[in-house]
ROTORDO-331945 format. One record per residue (C-alpha): x, y, z; residue number from 0; residue in one letter. Coordinates in Angstrom, 2 decimals. Layout:
BEGIN
<c1=X&c2=Y&c3=Z&nr=NUM&rest=A>;
...
END
This chain:
BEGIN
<c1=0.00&c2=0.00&c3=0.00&nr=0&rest=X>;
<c1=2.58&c2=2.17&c3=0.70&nr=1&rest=X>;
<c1=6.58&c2=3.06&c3=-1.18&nr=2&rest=X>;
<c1=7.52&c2=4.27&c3=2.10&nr=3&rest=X>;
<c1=9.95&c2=1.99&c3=3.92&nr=4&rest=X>;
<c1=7.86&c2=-1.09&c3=6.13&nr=5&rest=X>;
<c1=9.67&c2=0.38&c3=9.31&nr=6&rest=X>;
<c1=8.20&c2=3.74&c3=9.13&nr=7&rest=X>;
<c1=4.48&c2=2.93&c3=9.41&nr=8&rest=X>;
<c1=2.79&c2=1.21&c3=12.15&nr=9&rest=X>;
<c1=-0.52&c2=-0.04&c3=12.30&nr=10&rest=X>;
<c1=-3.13&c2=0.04&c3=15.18&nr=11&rest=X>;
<c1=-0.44&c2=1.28&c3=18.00&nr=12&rest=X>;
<c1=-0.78&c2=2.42&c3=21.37&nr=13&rest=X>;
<c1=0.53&c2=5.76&c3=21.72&nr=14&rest=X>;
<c1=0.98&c2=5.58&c3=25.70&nr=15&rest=X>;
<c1=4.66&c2=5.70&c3=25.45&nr=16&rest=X>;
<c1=4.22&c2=8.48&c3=22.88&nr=17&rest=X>;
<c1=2.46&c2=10.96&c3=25.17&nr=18&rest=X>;
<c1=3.66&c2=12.26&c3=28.49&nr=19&rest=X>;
<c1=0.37&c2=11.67&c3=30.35&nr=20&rest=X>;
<c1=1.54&c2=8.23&c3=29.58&nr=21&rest=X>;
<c1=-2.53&c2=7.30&c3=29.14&nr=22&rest=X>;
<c1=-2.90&c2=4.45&c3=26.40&nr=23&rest=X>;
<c1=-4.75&c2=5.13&c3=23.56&nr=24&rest=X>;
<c1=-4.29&c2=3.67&c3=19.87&nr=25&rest=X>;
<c1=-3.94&c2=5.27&c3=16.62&nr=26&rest=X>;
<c1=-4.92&c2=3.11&c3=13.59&nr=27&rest=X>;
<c1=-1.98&c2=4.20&c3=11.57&nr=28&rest=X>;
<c1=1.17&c2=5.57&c3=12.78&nr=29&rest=X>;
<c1=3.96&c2=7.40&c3=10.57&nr=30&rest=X>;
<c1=7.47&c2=8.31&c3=11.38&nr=31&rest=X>;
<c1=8.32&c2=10.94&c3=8.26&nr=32&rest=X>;
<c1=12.03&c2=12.54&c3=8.70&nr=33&rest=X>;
<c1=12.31&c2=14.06&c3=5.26&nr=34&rest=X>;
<c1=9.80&c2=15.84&c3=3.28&nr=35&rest=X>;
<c1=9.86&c2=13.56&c3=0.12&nr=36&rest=X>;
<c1=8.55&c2=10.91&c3=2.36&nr=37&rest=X>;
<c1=5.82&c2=12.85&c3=3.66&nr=38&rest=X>;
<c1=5.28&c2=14.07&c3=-0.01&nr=39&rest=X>;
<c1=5.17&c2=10.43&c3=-0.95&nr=40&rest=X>;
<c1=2.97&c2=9.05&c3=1.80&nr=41&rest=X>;
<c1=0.31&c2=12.10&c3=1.62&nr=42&rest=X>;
<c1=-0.22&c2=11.72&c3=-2.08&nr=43&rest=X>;
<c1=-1.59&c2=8.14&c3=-1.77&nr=44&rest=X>;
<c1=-5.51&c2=8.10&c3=-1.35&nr=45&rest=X>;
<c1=-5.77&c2=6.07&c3=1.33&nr=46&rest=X>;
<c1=-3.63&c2=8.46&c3=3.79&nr=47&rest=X>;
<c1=-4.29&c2=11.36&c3=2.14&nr=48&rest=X>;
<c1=-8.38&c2=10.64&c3=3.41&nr=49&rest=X>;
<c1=-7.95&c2=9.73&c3=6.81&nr=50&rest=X>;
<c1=-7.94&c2=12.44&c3=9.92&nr=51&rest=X>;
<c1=-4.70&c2=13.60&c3=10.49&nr=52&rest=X>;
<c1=-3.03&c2=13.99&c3=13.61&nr=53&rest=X>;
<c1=0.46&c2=16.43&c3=13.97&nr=54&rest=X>;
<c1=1.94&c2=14.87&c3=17.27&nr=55&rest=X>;
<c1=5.48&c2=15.69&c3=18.17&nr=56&rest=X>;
<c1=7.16&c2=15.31&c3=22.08&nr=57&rest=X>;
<c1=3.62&c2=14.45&c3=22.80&nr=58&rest=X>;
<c1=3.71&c2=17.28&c3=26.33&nr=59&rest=X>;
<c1=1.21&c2=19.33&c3=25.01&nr=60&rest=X>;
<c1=-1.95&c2=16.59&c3=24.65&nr=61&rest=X>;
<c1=-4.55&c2=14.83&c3=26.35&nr=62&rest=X>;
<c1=-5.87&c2=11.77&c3=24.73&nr=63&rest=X>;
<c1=-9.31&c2=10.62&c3=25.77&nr=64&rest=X>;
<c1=-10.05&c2=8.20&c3=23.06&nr=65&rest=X>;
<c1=-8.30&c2=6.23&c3=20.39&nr=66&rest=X>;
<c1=-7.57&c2=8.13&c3=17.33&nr=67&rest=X>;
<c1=-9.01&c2=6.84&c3=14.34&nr=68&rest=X>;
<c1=-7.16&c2=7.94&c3=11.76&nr=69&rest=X>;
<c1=-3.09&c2=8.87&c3=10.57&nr=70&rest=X>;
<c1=-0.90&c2=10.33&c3=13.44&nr=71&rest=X>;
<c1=2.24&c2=11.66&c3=12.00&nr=72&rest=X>;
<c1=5.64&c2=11.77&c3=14.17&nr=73&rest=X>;
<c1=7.55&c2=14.42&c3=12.28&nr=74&rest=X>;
<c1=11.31&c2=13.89&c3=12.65&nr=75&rest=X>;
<c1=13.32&c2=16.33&c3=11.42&nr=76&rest=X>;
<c1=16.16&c2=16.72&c3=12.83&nr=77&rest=X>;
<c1=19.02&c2=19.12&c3=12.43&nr=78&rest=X>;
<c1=20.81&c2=22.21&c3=14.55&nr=79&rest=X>;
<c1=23.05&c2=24.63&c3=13.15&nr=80&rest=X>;
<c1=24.03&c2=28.15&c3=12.49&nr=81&rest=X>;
<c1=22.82&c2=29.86&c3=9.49&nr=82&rest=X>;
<c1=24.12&c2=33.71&c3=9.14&nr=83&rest=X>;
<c1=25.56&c2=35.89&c3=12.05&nr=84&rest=X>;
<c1=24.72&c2=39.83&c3=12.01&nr=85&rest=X>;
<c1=27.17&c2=40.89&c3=14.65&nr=86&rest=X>;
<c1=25.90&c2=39.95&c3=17.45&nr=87&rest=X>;
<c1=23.08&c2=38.58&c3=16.59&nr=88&rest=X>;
<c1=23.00&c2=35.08&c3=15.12&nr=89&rest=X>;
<c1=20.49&c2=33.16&c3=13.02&nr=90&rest=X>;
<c1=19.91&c2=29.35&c3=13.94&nr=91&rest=X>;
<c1=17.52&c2=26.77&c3=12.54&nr=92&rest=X>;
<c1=16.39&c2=24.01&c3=14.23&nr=93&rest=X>;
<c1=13.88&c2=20.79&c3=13.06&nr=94&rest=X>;
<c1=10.92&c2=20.47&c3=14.35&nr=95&rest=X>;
<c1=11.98&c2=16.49&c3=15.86&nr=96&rest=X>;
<c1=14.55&c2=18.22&c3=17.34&nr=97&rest=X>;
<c1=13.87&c2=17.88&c3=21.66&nr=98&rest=X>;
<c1=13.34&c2=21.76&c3=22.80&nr=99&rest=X>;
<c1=15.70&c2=21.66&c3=25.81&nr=100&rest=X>;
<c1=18.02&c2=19.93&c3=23.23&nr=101&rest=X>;
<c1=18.40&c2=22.94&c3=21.32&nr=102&rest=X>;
<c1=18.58&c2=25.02&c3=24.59&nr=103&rest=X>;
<c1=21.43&c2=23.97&c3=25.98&nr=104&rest=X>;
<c1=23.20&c2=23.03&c3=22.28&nr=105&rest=X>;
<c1=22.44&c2=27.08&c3=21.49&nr=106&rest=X>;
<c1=24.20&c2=27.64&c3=25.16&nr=107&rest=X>;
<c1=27.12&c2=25.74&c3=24.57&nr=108&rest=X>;
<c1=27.53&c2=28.20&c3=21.08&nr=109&rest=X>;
<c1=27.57&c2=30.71&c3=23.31&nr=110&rest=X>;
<c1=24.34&c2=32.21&c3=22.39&nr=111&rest=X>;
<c1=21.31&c2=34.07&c3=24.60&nr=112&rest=X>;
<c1=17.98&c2=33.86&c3=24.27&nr=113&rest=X>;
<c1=16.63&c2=31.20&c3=25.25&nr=114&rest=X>;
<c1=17.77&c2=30.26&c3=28.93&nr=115&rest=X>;
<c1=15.14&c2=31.33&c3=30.52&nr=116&rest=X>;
<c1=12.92&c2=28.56&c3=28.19&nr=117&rest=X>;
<c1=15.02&c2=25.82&c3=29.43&nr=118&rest=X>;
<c1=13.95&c2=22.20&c3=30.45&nr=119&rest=X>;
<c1=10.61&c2=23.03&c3=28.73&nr=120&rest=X>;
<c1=9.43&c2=19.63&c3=27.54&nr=121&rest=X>;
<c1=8.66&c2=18.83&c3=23.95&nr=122&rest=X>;
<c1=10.16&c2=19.42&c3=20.88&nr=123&rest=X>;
<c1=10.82&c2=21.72&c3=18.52&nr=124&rest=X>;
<c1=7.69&c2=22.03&c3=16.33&nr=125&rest=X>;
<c1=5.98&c2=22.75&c3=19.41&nr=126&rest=X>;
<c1=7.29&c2=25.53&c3=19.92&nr=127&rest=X>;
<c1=6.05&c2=28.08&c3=17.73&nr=128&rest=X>;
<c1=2.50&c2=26.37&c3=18.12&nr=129&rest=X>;
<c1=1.69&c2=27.07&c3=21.65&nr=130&rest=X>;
<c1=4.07&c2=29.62&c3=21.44&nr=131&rest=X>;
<c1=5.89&c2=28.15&c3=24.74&nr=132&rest=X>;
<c1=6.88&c2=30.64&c3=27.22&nr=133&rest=X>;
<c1=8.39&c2=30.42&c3=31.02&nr=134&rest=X>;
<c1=10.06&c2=32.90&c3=33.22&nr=135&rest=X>;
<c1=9.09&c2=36.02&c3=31.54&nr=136&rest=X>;
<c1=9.97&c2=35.12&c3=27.80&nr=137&rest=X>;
<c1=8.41&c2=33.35&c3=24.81&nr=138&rest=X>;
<c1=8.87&c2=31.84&c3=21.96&nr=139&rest=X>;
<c1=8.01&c2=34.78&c3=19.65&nr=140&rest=X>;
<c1=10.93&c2=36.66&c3=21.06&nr=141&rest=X>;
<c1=12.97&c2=34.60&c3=18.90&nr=142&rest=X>;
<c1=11.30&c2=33.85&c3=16.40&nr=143&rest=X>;
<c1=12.29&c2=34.73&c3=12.88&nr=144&rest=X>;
<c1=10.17&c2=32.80&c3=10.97&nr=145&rest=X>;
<c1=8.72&c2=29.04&c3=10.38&nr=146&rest=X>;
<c1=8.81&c2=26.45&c3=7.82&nr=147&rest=X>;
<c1=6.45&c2=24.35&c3=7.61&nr=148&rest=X>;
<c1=4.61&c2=21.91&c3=4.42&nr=149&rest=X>;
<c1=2.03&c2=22.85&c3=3.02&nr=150&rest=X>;
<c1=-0.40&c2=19.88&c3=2.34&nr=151&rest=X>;
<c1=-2.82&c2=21.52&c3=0.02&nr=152&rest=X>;
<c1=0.27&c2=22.73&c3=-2.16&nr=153&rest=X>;
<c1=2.68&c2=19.93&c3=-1.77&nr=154&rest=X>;
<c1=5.68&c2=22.04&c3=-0.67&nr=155&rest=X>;
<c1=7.23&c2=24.18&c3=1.86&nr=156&rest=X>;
<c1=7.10&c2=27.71&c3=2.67&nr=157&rest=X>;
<c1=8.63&c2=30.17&c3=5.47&nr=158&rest=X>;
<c1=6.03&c2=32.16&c3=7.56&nr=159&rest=X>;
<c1=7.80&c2=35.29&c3=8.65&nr=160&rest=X>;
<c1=7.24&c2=36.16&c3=12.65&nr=161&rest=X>;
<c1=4.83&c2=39.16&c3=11.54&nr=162&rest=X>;
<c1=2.79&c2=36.34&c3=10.04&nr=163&rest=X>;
<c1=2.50&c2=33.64&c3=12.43&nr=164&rest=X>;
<c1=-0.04&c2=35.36&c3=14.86&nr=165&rest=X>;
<c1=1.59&c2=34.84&c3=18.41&nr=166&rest=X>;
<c1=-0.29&c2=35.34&c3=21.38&nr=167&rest=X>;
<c1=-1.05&c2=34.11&c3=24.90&nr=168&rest=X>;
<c1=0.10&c2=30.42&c3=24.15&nr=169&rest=X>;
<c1=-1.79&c2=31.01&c3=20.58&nr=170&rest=X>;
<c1=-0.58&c2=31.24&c3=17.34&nr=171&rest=X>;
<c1=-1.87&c2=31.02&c3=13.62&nr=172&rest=X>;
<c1=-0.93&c2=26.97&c3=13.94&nr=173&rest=X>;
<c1=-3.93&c2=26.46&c3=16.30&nr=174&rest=X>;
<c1=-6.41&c2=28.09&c3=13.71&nr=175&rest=X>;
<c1=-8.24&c2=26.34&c3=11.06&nr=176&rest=X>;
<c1=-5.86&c2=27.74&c3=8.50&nr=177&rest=X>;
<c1=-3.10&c2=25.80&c3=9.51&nr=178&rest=X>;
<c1=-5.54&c2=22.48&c3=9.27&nr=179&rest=X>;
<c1=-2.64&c2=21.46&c3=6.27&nr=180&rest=X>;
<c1=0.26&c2=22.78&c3=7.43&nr=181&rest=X>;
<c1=3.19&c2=20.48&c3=9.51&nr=182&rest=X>;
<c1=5.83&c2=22.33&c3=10.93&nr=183&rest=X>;
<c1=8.97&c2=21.16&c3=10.00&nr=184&rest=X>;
<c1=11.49&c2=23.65&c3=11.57&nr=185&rest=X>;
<c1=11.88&c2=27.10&c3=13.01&nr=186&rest=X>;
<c1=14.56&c2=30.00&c3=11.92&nr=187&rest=X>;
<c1=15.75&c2=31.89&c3=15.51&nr=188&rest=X>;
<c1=17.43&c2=34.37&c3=16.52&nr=189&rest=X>;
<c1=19.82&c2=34.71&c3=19.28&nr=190&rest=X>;
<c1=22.94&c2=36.68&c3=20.47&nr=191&rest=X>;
<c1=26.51&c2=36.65&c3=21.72&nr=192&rest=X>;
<c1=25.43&c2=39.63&c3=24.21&nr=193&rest=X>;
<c1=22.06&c2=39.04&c3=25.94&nr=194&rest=X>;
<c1=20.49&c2=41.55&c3=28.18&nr=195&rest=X>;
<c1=19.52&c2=39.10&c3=30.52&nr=196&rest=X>;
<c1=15.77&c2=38.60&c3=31.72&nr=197&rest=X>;
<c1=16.09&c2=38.28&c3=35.96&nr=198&rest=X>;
<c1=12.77&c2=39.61&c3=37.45&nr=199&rest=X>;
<c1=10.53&c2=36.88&c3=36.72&nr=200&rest=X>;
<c1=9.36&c2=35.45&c3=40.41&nr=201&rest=X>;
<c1=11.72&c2=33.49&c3=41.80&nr=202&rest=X>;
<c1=14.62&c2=33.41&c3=39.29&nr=203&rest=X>;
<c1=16.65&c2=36.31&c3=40.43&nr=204&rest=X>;
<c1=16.29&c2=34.43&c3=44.20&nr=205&rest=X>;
<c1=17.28&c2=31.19&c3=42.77&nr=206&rest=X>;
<c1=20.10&c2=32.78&c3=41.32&nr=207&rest=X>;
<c1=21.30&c2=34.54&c3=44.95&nr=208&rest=X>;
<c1=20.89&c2=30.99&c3=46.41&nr=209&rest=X>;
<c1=23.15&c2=29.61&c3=44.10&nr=210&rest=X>;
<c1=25.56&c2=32.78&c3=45.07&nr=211&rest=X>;
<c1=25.96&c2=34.09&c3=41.45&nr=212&rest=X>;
<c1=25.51&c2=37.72&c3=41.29&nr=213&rest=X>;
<c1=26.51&c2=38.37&c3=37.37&nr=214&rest=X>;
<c1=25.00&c2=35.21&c3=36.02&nr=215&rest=X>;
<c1=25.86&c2=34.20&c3=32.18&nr=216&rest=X>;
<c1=22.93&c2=33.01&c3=30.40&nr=217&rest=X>;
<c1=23.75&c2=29.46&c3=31.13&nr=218&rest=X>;
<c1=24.12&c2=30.02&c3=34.79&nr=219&rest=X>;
<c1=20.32&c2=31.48&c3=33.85&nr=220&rest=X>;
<c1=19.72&c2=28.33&c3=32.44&nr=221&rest=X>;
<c1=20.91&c2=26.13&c3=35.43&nr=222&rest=X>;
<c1=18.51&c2=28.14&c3=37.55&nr=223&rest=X>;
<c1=15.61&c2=27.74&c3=35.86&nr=224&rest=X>;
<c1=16.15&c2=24.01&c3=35.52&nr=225&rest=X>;
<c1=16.15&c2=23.72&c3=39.76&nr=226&rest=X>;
<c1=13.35&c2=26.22&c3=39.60&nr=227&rest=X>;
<c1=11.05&c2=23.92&c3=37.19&nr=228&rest=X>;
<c1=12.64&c2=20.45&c3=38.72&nr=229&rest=X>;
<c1=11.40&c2=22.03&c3=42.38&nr=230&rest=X>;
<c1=8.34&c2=23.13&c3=41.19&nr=231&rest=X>;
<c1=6.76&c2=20.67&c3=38.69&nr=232&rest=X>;
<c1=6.71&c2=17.05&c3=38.76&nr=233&rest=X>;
<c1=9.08&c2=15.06&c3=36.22&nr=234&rest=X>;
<c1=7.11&c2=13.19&c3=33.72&nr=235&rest=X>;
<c1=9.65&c2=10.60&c3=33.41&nr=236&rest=X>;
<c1=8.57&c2=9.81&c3=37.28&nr=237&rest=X>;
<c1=4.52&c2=10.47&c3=36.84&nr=238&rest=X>;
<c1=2.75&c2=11.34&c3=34.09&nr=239&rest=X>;
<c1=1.66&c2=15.09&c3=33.45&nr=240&rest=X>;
<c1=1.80&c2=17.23&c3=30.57&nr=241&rest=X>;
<c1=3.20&c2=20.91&c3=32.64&nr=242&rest=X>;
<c1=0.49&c2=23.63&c3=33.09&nr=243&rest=X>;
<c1=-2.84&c2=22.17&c3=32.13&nr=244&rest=X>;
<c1=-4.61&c2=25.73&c3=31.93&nr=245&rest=X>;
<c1=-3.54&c2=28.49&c3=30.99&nr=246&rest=X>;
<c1=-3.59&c2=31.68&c3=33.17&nr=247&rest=X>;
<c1=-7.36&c2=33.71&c3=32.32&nr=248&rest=X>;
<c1=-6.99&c2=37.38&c3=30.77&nr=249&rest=X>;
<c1=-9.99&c2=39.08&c3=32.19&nr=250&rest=X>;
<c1=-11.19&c2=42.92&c3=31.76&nr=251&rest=X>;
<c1=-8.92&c2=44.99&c3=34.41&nr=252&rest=X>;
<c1=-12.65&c2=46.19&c3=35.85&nr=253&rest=X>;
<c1=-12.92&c2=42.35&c3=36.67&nr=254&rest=X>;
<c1=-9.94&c2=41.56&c3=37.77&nr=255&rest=X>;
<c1=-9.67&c2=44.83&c3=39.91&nr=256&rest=X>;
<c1=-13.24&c2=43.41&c3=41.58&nr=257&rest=X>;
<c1=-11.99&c2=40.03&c3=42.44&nr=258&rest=X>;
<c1=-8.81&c2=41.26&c3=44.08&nr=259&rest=X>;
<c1=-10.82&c2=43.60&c3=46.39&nr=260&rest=X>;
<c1=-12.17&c2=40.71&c3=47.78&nr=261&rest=X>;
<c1=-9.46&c2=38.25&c3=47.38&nr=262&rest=X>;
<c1=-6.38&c2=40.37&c3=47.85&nr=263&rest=X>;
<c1=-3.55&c2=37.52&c3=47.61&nr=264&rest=X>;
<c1=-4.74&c2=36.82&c3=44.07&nr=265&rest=X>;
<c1=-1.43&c2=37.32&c3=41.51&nr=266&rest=X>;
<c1=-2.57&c2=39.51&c3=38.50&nr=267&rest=X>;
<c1=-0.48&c2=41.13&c3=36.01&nr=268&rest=X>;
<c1=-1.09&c2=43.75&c3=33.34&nr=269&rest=X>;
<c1=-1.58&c2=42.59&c3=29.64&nr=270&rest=X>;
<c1=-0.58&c2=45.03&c3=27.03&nr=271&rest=X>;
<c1=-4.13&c2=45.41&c3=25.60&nr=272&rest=X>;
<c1=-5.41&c2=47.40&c3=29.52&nr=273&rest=X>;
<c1=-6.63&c2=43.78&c3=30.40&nr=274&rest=X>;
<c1=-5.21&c2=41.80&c3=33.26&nr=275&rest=X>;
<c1=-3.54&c2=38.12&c3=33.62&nr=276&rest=X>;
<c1=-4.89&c2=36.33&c3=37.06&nr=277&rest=X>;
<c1=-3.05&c2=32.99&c3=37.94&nr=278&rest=X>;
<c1=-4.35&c2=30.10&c3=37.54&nr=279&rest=X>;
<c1=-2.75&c2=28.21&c3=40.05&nr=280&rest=X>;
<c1=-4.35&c2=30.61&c3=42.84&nr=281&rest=X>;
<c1=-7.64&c2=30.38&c3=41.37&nr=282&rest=X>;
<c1=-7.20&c2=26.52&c3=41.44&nr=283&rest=X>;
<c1=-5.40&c2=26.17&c3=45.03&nr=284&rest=X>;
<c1=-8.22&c2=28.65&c3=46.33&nr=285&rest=X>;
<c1=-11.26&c2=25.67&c3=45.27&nr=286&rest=X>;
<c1=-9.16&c2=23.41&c3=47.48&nr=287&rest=X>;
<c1=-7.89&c2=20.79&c3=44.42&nr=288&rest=X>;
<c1=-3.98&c2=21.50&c3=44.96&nr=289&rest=X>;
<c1=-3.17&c2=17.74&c3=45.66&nr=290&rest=X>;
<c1=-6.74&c2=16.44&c3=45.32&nr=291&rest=X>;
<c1=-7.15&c2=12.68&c3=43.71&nr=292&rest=X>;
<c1=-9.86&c2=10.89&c3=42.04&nr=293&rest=X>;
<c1=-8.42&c2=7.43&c3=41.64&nr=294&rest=X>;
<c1=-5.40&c2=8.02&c3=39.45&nr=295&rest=X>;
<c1=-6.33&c2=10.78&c3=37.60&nr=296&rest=X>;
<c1=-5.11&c2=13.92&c3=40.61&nr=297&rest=X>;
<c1=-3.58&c2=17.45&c3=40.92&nr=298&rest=X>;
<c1=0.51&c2=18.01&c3=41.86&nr=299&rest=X>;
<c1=0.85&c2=18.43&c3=45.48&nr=300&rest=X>;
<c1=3.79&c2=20.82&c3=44.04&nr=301&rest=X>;
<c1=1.72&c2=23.03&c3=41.63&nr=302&rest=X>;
<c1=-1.50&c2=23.49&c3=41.28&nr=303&rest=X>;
<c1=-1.70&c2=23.82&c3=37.78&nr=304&rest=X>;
<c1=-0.64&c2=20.78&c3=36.92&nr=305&rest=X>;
<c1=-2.78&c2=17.75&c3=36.53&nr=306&rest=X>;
<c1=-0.85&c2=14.17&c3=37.07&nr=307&rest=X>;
<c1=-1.67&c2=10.62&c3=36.08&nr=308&rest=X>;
<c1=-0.86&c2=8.77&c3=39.01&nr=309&rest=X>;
<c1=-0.20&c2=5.22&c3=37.25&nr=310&rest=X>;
<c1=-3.37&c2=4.13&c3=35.20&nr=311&rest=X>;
<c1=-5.65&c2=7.06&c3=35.00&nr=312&rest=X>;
<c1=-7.66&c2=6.97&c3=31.47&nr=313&rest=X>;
<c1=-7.69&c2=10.11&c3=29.43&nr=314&rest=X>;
<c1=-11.12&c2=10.07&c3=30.07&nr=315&rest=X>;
<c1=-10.57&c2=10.44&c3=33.78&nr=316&rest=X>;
<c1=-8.01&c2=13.12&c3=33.63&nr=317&rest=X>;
<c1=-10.55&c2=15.20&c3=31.53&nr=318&rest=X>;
<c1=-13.21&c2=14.84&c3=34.03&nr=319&rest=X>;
<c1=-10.89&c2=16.00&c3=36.87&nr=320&rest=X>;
<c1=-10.21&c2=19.24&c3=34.55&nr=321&rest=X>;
<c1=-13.57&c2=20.05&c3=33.89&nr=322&rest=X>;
<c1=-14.74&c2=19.29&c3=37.73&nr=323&rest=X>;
<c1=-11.36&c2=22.05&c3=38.44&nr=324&rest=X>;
<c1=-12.85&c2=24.66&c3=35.44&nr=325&rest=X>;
<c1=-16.33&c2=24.17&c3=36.73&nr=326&rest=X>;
<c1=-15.30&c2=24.89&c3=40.65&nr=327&rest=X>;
<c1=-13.44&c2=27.90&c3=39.84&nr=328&rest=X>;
<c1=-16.49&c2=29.05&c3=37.56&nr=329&rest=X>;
<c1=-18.40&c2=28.71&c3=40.40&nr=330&rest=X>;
<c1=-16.20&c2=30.53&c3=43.27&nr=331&rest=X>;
<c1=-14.86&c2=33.11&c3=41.47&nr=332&rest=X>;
<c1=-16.67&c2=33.66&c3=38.12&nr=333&rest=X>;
<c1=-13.73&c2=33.03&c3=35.65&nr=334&rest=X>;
<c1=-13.16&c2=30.58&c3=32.95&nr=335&rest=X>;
<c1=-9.98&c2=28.45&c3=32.79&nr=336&rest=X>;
<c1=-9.09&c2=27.15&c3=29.76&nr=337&rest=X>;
<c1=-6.81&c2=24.11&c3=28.78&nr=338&rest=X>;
<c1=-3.55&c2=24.75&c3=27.30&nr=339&rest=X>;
<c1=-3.29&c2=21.12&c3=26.11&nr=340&rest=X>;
<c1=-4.85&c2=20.30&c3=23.16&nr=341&rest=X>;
<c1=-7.88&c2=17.47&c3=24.51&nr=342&rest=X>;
<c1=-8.32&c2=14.54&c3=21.53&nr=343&rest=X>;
END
């Protein structure tokens, strides 16, 4: 049925080990596609081309609550390097198989800023630009210079500049119905030999005094953000979670101003559009579910964003705990959460 290699398709396969809520579901066909011709080749056959496609990459940004009935796609690209320096400032593209904290500490040991203060985020490259991944006060589309990805409907690739890629609060064009064809298949950057560091982010600049550095480099920036995240979130090598489940609610600055009159210990922070960013965490904490369990499907006991599988929860399961969370915190405190990982 297919020119591509035997080894690179697999047929009706659990995807557990493939997603870091390690929860089992099965995907009738699975592809591994590490160059472009192959995808060109496997796409243009009738019987792939018609099924419902799935993108999934590091697999810590999903929830699966049900088999998936159709062609999941593992794109592997792989590939680091240095394409043009400006100066200072130096261009770097990266393949979207590539791991994210990979690329981190490869763009460190180069000698280049930018993106310490995104280390140990889990996932991989073509994530990135996607959720448009951000942690201690930076994100992705700081970098960003511009994205590749294939084009389905055209049968090539193309480069979406920054200005085009629509970055927002963990949003981007890629989670829109126009990107329904597109695959990304690797991201253009742009770092620096002479970073103005980003310290103020909660916690960091502490970490950093605990650790007795006073002028940190940006991998010393690095380092401390790695102990900051190992502290604070649990490792999904040791139980499975996918990071921050929702993501933190922008609400009118009339509302938010409301809800910290009578709640004054709830975080908020200004958005650039007069709005205000509450934290998510607090609003979940607050309902009392910071540690809570229902069977196997729970909350960390070490953040309060972040929902755990504690062995053999379903997908199913871990989706019901979310919505009980969203519907609590609807009902104390009037405010939506949404998830940040996409739910199958």
């Amino acid at each position: 049925m297919s020119s591509l290699p035997a080894c690179r398709l697999q047929y009706d396969v659990s995807l557990k080990a493939l997603n870091t809520f390690g929860v089992d579901a099965y995907a009738a066909v699975l592809a591994h596609v590490s160059d472009i011709r192959d995808l060109q080749t496997l796409l243009s056959q009738k019987h792939f081309a018609n099924l419902p496609r799935l993108i999934l990459g590091g697999g810590s940004n999903i929830l699966f609550t049900r088999d998936f009935d159709g062609l999941v796609l593992l794109p592997e690209f792989r590939g680091m390097a240095i394409t043009r320096e400006d100066g200072d400032l130096v261009h770097v593209r990266a393949g979207a198989g590539e791991s994210w904290d990979a690329l981190v500490r490869w763009s460190l040991a180069q000698g280049l800023g930018g993106l310490e203060n995104l280390a140990l985020i889990p996932g991989h490259v073509g994530a990135a630009p996607i959720q448009n991944i951000g942690a201690y006060g930076i994100e992705f589309a700081e970098v960003c210079a511009a994205v590749e990805i294939y084009d389905i409907s055209l049968g090539s690739t193309r480069l979406l500049a920054r200005e085009q890629c629509g970055f927002g609060y963990r949003h981007s064009i890629f989670k829109t119905p126009e990107a329904a064809n597109w695959i990304v298949t690797a991201v253009d950057i742009v770092l620096t030999r002479r970073r103005q560091l980003r310290l103020d982010y909660a916690g960091l600049r502490e970490q950093l005094q605990a650790q007795n550095i006073t002028t940190p480099t940006p991998a010393e920036v690095a380092d401390a953000v790695t102990q900051l995240r190992l502290r604070k979130l649990p490792n999904p090598a040791l139980i499975g979670n996918a990071g921050s489940f929702f993501k933190n609610p922008i609400v009118p600055d009339a509302v938010a101003r409301q809800l910290q009159l009578k709640h004054p210990t709830l975080p908020g922070w200004p958005t650039t559009d007069g709005q205000k960013k509450l934290s998510a965490a607090w609003l979940i904490e607050s309902c009392g579910f910071k540690g809570f369990r229902d069977g196997d499907a729970g909350v960390s006991s070490q953040h309060a964003l972040v929902l755990v599988n504690h062995g053999n929860a379903s997908g199913a399961q871990v989706w019901a705990l979310a919505q009980r969370i969203q519907a609590g915190v609807l009902q104390h405190f009037g405010v939506q959460l949404l998830p940040e990982p996409m739910v199958i």
